[in-house]
VOBA-1610 file (N, C-alpha, C; in pm, whole numbers, padded with zeros to 5 digits, always signed):
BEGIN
Unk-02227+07611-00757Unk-02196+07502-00664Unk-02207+07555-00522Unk-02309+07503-00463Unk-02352+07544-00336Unk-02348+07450-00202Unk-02326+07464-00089Unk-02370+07340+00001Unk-02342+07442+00130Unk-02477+07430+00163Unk-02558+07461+00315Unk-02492+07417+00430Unk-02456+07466+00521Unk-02455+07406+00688Unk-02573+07334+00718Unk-02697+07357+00649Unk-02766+07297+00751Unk-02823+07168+00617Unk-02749+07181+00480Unk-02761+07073+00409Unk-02667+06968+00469Unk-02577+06972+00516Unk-02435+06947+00579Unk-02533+06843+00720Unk-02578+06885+00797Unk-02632+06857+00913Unk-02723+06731+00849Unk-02875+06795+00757Unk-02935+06737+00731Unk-02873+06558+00652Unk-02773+06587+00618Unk-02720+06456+00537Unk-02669+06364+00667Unk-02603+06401+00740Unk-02520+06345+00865Unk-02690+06299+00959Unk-02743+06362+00935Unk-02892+06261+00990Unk-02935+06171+00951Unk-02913+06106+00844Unk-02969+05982+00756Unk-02991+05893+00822Unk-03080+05781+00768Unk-03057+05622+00868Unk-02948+05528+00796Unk-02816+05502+00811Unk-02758+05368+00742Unk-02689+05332+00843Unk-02604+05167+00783Unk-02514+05132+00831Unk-02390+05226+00899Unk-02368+05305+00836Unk-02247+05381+00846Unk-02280+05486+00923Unk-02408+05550+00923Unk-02461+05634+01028Unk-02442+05580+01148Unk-02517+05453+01185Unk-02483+05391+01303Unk-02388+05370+01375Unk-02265+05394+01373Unk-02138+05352+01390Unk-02126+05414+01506Unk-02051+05401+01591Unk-02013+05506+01748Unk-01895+05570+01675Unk-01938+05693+01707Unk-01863+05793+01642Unk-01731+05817+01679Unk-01689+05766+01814Unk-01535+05714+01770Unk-01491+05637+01702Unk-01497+05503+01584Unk-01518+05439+01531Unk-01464+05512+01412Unk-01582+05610+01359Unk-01555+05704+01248Unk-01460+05732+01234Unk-01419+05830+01382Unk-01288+05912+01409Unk-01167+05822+01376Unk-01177+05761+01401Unk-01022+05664+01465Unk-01004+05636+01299Unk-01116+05595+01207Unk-01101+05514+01092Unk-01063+05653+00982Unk-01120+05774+00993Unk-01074+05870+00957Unk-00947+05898+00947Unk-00859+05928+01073Unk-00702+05920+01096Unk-00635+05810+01085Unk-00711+05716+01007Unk-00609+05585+01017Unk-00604+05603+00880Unk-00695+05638+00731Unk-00689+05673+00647Unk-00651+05771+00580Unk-00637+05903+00669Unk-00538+06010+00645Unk-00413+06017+00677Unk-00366+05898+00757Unk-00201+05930+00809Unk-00164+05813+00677Unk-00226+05668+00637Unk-00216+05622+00516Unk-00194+05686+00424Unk-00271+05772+00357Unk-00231+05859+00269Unk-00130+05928+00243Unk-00108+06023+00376Unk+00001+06035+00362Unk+00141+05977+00360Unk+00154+05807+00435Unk+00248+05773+00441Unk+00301+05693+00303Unk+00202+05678+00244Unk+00200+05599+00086Unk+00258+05632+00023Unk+00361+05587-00069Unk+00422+05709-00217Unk+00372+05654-00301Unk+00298+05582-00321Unk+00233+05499-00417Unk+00098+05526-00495Unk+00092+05565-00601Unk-00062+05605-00696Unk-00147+05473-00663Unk-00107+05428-00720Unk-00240+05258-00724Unk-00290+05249-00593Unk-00223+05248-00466Unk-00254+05255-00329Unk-00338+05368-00322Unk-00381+05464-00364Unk-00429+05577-00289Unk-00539+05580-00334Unk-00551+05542-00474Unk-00679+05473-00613Unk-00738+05359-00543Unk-00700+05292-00489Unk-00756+05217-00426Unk-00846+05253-00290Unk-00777+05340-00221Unk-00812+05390-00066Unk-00940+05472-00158Unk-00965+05562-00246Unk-01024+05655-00319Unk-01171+05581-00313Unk-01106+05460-00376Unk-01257+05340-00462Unk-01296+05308-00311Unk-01249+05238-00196Unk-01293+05234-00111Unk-01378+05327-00050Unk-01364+05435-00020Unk-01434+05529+00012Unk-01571+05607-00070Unk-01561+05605-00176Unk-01669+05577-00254Unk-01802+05488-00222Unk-01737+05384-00226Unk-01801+05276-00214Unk-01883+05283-00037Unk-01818+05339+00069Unk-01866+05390+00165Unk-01977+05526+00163Unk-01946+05596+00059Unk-02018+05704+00024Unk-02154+05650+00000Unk-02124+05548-00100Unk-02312+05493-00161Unk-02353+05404-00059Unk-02261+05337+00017Unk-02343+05241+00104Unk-02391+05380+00238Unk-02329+05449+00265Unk-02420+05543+00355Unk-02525+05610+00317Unk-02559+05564+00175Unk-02704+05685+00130Unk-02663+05832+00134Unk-02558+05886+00143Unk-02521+06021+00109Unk-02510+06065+00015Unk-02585+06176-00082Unk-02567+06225-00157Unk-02470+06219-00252Unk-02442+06113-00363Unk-02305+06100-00412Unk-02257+06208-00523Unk-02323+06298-00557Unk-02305+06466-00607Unk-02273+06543-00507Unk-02356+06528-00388Unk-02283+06653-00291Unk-02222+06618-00201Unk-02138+06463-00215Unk-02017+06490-00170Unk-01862+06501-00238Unk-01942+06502-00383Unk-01817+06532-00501Unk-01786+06663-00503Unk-01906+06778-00460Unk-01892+06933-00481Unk-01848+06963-00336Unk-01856+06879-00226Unk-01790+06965-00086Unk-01647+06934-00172Unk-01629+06784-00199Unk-01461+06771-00203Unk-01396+06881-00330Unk-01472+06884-00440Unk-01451+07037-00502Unk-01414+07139-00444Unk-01527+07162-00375Unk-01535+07341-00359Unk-01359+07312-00252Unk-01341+07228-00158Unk-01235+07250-00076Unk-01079+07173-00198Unk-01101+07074-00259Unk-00986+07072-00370Unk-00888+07200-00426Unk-00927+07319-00450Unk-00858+07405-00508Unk-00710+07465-00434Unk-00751+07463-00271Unk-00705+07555-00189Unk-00576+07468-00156Unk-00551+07310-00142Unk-00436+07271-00179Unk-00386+07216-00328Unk-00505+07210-00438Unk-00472+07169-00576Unk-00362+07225-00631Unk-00344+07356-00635Unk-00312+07450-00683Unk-00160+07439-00646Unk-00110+07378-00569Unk+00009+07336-00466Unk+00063+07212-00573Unk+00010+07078-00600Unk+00013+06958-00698Unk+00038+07067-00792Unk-00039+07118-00875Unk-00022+07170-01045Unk+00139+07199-01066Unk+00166+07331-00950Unk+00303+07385-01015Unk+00427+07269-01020Unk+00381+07159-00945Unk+00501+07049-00890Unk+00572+07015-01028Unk+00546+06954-01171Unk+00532+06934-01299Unk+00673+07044-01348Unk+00619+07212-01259Unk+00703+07270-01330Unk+00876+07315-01240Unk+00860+07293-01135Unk+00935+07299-01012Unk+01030+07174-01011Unk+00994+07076-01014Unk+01135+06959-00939Unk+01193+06916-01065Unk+01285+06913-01069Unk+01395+06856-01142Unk+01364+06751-01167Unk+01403+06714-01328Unk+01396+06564-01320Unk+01417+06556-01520Unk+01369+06411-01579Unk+01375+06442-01700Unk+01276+06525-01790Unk+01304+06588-01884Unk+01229+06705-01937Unk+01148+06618-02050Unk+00988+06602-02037Unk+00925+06545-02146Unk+00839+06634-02217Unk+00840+06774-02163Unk+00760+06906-02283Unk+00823+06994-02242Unk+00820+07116-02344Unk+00883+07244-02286Unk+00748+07327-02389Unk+00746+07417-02270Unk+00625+07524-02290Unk+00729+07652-02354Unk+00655+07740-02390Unk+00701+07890-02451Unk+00776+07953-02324Unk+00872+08048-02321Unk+00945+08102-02265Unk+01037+07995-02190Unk+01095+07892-02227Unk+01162+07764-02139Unk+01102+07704-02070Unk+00970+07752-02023Unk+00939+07648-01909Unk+00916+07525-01947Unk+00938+07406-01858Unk+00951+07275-01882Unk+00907+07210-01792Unk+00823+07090-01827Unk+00735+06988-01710Unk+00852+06857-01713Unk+00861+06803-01627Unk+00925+06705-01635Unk+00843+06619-01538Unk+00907+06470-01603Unk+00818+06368-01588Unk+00862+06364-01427Unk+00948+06314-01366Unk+00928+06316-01187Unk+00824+06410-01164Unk+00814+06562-01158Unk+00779+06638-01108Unk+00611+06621-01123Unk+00566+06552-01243Unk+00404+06510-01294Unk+00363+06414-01184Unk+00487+06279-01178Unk+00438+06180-01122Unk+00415+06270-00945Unk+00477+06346-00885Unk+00456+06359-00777Unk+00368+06501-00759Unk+00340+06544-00864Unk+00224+06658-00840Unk+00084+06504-00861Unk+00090+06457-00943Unk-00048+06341-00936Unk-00015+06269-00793Unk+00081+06252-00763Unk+00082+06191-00574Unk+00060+06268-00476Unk+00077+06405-00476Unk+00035+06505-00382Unk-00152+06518-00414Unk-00193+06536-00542Unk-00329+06570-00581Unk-00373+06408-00524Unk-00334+06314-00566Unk-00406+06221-00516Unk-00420+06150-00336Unk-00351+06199-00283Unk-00316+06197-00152Unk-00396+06323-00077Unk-00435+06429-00184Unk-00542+06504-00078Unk-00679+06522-00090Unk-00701+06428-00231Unk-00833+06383-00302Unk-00898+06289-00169Unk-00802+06192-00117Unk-00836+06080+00001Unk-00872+06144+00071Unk-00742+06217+00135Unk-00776+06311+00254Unk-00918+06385+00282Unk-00907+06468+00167Unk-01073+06520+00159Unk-01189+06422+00170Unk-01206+06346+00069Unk-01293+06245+00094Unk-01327+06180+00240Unk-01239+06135+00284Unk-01245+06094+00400Unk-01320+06177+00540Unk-01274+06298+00522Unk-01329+06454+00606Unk-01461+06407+00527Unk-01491+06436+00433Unk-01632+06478+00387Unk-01701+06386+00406Unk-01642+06199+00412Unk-01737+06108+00427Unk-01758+06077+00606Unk-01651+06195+00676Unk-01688+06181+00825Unk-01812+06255+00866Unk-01791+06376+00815Unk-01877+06513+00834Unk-02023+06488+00716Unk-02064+06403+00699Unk-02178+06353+00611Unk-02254+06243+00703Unk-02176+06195+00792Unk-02236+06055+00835Unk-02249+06074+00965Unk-02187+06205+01040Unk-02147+06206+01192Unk-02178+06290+01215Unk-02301+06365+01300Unk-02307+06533+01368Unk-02207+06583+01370Unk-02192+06736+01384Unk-02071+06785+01425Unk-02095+06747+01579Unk-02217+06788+01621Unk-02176+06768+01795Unk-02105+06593+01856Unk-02094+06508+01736Unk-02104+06402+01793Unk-01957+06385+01766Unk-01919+06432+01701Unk-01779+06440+01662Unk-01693+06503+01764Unk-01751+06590+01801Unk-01663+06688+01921Unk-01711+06540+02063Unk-01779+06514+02095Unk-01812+06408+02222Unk-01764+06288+02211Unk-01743+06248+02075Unk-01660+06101+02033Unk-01491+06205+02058Unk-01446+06281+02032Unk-01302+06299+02065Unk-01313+06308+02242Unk-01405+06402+02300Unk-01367+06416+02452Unk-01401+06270+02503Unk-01454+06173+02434Unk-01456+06023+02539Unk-01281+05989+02460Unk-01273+06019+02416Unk-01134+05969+02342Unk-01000+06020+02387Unk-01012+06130+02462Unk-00934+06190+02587Unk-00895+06340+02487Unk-00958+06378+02424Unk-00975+06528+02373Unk-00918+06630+02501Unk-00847+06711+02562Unk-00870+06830+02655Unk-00961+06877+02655Unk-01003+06868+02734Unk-01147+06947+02806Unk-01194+07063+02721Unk-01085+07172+02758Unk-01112+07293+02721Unk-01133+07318+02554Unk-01077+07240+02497Unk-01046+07188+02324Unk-01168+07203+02294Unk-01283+07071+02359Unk-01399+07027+02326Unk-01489+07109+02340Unk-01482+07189+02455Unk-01565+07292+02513Unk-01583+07409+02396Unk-01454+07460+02371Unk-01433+07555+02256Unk-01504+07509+02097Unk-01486+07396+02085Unk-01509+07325+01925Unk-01651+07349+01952Unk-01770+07289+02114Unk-01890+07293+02108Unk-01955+07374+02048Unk-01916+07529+02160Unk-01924+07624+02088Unk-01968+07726+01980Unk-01798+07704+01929Unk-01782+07708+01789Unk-01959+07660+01687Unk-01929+07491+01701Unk-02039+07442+01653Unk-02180+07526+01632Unk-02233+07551+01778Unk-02329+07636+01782Unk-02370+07765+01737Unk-02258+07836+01708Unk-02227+07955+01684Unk-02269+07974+01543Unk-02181+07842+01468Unk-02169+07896+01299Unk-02355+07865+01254Unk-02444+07753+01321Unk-02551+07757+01268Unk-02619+07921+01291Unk-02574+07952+01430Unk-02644+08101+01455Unk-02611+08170+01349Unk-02522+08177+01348Unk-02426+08327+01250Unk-02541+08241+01105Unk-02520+08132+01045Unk-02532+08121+00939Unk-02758+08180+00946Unk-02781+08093+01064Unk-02922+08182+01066Unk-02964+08334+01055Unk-02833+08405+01100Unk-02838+08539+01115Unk-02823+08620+00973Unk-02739+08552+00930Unk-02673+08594+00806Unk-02774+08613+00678Unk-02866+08483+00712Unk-02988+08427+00558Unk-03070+08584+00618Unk-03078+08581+00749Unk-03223+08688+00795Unk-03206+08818+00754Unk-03043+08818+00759Unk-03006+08966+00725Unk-03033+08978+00562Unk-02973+08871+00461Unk-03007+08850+00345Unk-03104+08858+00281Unk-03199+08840+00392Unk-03375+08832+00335Unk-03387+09010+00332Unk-03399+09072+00453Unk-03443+09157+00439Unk-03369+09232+00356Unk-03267+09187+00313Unk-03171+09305+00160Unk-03262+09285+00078Unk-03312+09158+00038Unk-03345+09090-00090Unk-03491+09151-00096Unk-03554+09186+00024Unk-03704+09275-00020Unk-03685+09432+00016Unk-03565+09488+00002Unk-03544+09617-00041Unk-03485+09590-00163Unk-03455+09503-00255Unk-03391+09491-00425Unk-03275+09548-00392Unk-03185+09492-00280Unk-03056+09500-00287Unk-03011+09365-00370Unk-02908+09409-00448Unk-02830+09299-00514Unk-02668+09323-00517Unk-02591+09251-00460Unk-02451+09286-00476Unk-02400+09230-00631Unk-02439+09203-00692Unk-02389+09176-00865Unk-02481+09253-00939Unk-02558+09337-00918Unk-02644+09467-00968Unk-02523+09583-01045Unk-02494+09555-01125Unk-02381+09678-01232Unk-02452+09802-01193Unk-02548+09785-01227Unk-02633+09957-01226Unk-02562+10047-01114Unk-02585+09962-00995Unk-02564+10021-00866Unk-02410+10056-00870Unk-02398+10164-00802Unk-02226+10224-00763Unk-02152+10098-00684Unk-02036+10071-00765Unk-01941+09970-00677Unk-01913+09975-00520Unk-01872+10155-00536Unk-01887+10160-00362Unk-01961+10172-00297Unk-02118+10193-00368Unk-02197+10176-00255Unk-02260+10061-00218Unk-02256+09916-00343Unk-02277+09787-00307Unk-02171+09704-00162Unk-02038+09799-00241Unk-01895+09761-00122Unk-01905+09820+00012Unk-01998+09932+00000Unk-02092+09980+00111Unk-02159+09899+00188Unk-02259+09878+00155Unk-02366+09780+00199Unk-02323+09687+00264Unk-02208+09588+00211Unk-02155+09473+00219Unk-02120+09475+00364Unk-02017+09639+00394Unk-01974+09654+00527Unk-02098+09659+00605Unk-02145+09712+00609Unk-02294+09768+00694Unk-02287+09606+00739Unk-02324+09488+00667Unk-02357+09373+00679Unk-02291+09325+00789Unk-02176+09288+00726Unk-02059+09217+00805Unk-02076+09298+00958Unk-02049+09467+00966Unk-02012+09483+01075Unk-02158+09438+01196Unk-02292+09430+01135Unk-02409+09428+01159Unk-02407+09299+01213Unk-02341+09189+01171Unk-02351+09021+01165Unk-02256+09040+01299Unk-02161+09144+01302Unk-02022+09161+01416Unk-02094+09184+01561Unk-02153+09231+01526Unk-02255+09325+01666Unk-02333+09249+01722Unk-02447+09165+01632Unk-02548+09063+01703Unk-02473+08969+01756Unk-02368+08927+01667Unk-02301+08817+01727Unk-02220+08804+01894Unk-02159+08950+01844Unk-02074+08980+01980Unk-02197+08985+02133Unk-02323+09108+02085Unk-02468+09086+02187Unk-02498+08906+02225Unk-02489+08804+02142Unk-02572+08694+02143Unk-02445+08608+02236Unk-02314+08684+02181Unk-02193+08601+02311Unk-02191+08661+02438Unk-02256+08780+02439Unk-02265+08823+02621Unk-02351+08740+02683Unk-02521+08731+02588Unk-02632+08671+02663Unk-02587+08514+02728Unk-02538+08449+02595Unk-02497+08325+02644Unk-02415+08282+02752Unk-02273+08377+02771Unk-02208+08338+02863Unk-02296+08413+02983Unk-02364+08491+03001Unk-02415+08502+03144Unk-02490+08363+03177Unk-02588+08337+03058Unk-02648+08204+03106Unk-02567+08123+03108Unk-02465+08079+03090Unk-02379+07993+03120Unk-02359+08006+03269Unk-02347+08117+03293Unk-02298+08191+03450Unk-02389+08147+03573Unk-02482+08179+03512Unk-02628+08137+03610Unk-02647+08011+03610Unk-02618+07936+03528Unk-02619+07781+03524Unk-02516+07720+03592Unk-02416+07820+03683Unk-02304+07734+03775Unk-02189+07685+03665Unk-02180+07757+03589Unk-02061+07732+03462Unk-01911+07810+03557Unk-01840+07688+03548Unk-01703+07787+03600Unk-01583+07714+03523Unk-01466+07757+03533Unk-01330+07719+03445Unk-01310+07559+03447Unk-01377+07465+03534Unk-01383+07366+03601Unk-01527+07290+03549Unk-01582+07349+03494Unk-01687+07279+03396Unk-01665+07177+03282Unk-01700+07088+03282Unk-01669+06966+03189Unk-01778+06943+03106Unk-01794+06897+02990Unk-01881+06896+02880Unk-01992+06746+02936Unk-02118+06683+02945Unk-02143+06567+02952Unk-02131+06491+02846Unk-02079+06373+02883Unk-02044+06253+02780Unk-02150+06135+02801Unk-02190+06077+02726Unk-02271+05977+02727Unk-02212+05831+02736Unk-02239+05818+02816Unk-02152+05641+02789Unk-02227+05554+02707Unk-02133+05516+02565Unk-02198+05460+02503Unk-02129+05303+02496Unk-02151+05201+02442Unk-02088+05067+02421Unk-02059+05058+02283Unk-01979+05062+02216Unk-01953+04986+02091Unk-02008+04866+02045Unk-02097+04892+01933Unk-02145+04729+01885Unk-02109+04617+01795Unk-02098+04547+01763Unk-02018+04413+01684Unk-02010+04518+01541Unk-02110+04579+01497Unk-02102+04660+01366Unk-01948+04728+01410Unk-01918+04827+01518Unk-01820+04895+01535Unk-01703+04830+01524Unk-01668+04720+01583Unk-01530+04645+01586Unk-01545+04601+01404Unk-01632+04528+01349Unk-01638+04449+01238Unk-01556+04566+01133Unk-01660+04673+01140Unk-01562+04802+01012Unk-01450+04846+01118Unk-01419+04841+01194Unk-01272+04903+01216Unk-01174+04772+01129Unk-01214+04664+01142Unk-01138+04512+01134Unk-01120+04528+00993Unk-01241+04561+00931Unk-01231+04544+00768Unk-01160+04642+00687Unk-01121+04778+00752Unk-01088+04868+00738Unk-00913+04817+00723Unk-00888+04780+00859Unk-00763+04766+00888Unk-00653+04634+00789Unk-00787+04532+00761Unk-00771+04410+00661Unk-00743+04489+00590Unk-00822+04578+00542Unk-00802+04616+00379Unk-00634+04715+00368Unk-00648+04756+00445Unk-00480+04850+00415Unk-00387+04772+00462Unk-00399+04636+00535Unk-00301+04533+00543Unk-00282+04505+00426Unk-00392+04420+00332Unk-00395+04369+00219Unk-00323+04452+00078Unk-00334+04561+00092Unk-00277+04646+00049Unk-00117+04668+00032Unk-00087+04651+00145Unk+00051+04663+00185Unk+00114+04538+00161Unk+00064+04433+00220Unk+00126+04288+00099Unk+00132+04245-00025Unk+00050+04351-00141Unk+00035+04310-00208Unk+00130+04433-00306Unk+00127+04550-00178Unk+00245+04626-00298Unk+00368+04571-00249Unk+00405+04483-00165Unk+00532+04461-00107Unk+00562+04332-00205Unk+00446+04223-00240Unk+00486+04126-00306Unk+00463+04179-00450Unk+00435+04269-00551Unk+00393+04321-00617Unk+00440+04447-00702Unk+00513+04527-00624Unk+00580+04651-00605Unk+00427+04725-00676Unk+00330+04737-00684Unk+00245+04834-00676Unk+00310+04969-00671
//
């Protein structure tokens, strides 16, 4: 299970509806669906927010496999947090495992409310970062009143990781036509764990050289602490208000219907 930075980029280029959007739009609808999530205690509500977003997934033409394996590959790192819940909170005991341990039913229902509350969460990130440049994302927060310096840093950043990740494949290539292999048994552990360093510190060095060049040209270009990023003035179009509206209908609708309903 693999996924590229610059597969990442390439998808967020597409032509759809959802591409089109002014990328504050995105933003705003992003955090209006992650603070939902979290404020929900409710399964059926979050199953619902889930199907919604889906359903945004295929209407943007995005890859609907590779955005099941970004939300994978990043699932584990809070999953793992949900699992133990089952065996941790108190409550009534409906199995007991070998050595006493015991799942109890509260503790299930709210490890499936934590897992399902960061299933959204993710989704939501992945269906922003699929449909929206990164650079456009950082320029939709600074029209949005981002700190300056925030945006400046995130730009950056941005630029940086395609370098590093260009640097990284180039360095990779030329291992790969000397028949270096780091999962090669044959080869001595420490001298593959060798190599590895050579790499990293090698990736440390160009990188650190490629941040002097830049900030001088920054320098020469009249860059000072007082430098501001350019923003484009853009207008919001009837598409933009319509999905914020439908967005906002829908988690209204939601909320009346677990209130008349108990959902």
């Amino acid at each position: 299970m693999h996924v590229g930075i610059s597969q990442i980029e390439s998808e967020s280029s597409k032509k759809s509806i959802i591409h089109s959007l002014d990328g504050r739009i995105k933003l705003i609808i992003t955090l209006c669906i992650i603070i939902y999530a979290v404020y929900t205690t409710k399964i059926p509500v979050l199953w619902i927010m889930e199907l919604y977003l889906l359903v945004l997934i295929l209407v943007s033409k995005v890859s609907f496999s590779y955005a099941i394996k970004r939300v994978l590959l990043i699932l584990p790192f809070g999953g793992f947090i949900a699992l133990f819940q089952p065996f941790i909170v108190p409550g009534v005991v409906i199995y007991t495992l070998p050595l006493d341990i015991t799942i109890t039913y509260e503790g299930a229902i709210f490890g499936i409310l934590l897992l399902s509350r960061l299933i959204v969460c993710l989704t939501a990130v992945v269906l922003l970062s699929s449909v929206t440049p990164i650079q456009e994302i950082v320029n939709s927060g600074r029209r949005m009143g981002f700190p300056r310096e925030l945006a400046l840093i995130l730009s950056l950043t941005i630029r940086y990781l395609f370098m590093f990740y260009d640097e990284l494949e180039r360095i990779r290539n030329a291992q790969k036509t000397r028949c270096f292999d780091i999962w090669n048994k044959k080869t001595s552990y420490m001298w593959r764990l060798r190599q590895i360093a050579y790499t990293i510190v090698m990736l440390f060095l160009r990188s650190y050289e490629q941040g002097e060049k830049v900030y001088f040209s920054m320098l020469s270009r009249g860059y000072t602490g007082e430098s501001d990023m350019y923003r484009e003035k853009k207008k919001m179009s009837f598409n933009d208000y319509l999905f914020i509206v439908l967005t906002l209908i829908l988690i209204l609708a939601i909320e009346l219907i677990r209130y008349f309903y108990f959902i």
